[in-house]
C-alpha positions as CSV (number, residue, x, y, z in Angstrom):
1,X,-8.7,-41.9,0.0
2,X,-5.2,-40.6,0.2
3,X,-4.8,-40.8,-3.5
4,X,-7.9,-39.1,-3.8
5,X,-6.9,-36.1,-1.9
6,X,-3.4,-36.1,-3.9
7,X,-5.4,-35.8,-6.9
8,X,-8.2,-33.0,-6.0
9,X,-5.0,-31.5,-4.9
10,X,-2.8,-31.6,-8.0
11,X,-6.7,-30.4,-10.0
12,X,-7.1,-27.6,-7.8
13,X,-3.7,-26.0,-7.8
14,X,-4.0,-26.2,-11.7
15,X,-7.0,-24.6,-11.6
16,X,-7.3,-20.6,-11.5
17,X,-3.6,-19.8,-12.3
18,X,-2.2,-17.4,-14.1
19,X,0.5,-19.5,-15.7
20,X,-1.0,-18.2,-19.4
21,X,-1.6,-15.1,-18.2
22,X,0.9,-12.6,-20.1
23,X,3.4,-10.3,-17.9
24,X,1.1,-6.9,-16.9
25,X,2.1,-3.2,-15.7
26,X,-0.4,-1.7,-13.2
27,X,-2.2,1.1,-15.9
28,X,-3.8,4.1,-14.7
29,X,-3.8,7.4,-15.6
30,X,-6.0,10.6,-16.5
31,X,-8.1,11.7,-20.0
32,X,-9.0,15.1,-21.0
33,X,-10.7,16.4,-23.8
34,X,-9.6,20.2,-24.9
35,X,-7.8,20.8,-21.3
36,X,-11.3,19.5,-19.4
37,X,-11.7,16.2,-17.6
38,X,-13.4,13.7,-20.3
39,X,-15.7,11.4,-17.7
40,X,-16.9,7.8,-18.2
41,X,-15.5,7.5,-21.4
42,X,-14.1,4.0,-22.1
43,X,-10.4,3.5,-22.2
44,X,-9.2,-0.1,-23.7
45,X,-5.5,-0.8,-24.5
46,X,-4.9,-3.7,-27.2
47,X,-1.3,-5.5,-26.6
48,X,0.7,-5.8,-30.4
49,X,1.8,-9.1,-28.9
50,X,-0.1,-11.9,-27.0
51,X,-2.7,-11.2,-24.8
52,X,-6.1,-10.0,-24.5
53,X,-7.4,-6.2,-24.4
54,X,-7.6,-4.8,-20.9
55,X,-10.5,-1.6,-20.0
56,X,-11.1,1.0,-17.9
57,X,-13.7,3.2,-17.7
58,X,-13.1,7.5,-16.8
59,X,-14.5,8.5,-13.1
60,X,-16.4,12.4,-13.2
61,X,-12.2,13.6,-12.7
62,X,-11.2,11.6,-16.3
63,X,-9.1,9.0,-14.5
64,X,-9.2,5.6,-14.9
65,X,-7.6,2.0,-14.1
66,X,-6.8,-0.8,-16.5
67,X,-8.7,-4.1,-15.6
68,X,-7.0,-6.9,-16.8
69,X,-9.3,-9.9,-16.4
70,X,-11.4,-10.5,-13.5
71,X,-9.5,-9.3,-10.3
72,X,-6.5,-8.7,-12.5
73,X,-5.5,-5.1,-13.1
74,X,-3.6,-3.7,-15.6
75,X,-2.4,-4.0,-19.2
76,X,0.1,-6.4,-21.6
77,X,3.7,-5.4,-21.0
78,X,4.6,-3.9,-24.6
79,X,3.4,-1.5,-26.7
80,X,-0.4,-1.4,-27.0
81,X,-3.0,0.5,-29.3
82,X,-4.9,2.6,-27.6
83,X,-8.6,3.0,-28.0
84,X,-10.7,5.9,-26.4
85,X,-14.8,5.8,-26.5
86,X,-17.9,7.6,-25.5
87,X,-19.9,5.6,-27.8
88,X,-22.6,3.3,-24.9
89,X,-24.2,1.4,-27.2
90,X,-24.0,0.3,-31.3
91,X,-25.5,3.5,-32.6
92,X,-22.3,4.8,-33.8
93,X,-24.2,8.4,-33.6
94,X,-23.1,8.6,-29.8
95,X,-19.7,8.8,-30.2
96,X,-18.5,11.9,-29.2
97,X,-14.5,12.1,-30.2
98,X,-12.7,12.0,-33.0
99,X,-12.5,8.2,-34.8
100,X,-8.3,9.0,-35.0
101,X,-9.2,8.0,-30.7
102,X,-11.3,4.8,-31.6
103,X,-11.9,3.4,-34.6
104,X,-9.4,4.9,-36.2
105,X,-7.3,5.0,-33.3
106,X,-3.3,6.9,-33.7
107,X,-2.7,6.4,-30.5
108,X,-0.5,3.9,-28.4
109,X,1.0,3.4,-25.3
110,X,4.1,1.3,-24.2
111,X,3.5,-0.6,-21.0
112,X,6.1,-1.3,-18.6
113,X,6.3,-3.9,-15.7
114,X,5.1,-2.4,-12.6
115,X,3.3,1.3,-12.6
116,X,2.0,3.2,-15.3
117,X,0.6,7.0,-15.1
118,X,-0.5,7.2,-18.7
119,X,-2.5,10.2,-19.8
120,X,-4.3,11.4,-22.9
121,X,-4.8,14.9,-24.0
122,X,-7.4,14.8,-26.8
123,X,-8.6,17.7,-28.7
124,X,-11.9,17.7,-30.5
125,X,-10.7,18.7,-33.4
């Protein structure tokens, strides 16, 4: 019984970790669109190294928080492309911005260990 315990134990403590989970900043910041608050528009950062994207999503204010995975906030430590989105569904006809913030994407962020106030000033044009 005892080496069954030791075991479940060993299992268990394996299980859930974050030991191939990459190093992440805490990500948050603000998004405007021609000086005015841009709201529930989707904000994902994609790490240039290892490590899957992380998302937010803009409150009625424009700011959002990076979700890593699960209950894991933030983004990959490193520079990151930077993709911005109104578009809800596949019809590529409800995309409000510019495709240089998504598709196309220019912009980028570098992510550093601990916290990040990142904004984005878009334009329209």
């Amino acid at each position: 019984m005892a080496v069954l315990a030791a075991t479940l134990a060993v299992v268990v403590a394996g299980c859930g970790g974050n030991k191939d989970r990459p190093s992440l900043g805490q990500v948050h910041g603000r998004v405007r669109l021609d000086g005015a608050p841009l709201a529930h528009a989707i904000v994902i950062f994609k790490p240039e190294a290892v490590g899957r994207e992380s998302m937010g999503v803009t409150d009625a204010n424009g700011d959002y928080v990076l979700k890593y995975i699960r209950d894991d906030f933030g983004g990959v430590v490193g520079k990151n492309a930077v993709r911005i989105s109104t578009q809800r569904s596949n019809d590529p006809r409800t995309e409000t911005l510019p495709e240089k913030y998504n598709k196309r994407t220019t912009l980028a962020a570098n992510v550093t260990p601990g916290d990040n106030q990142i904004n984005f000033d878009l334009t329209s044009k």
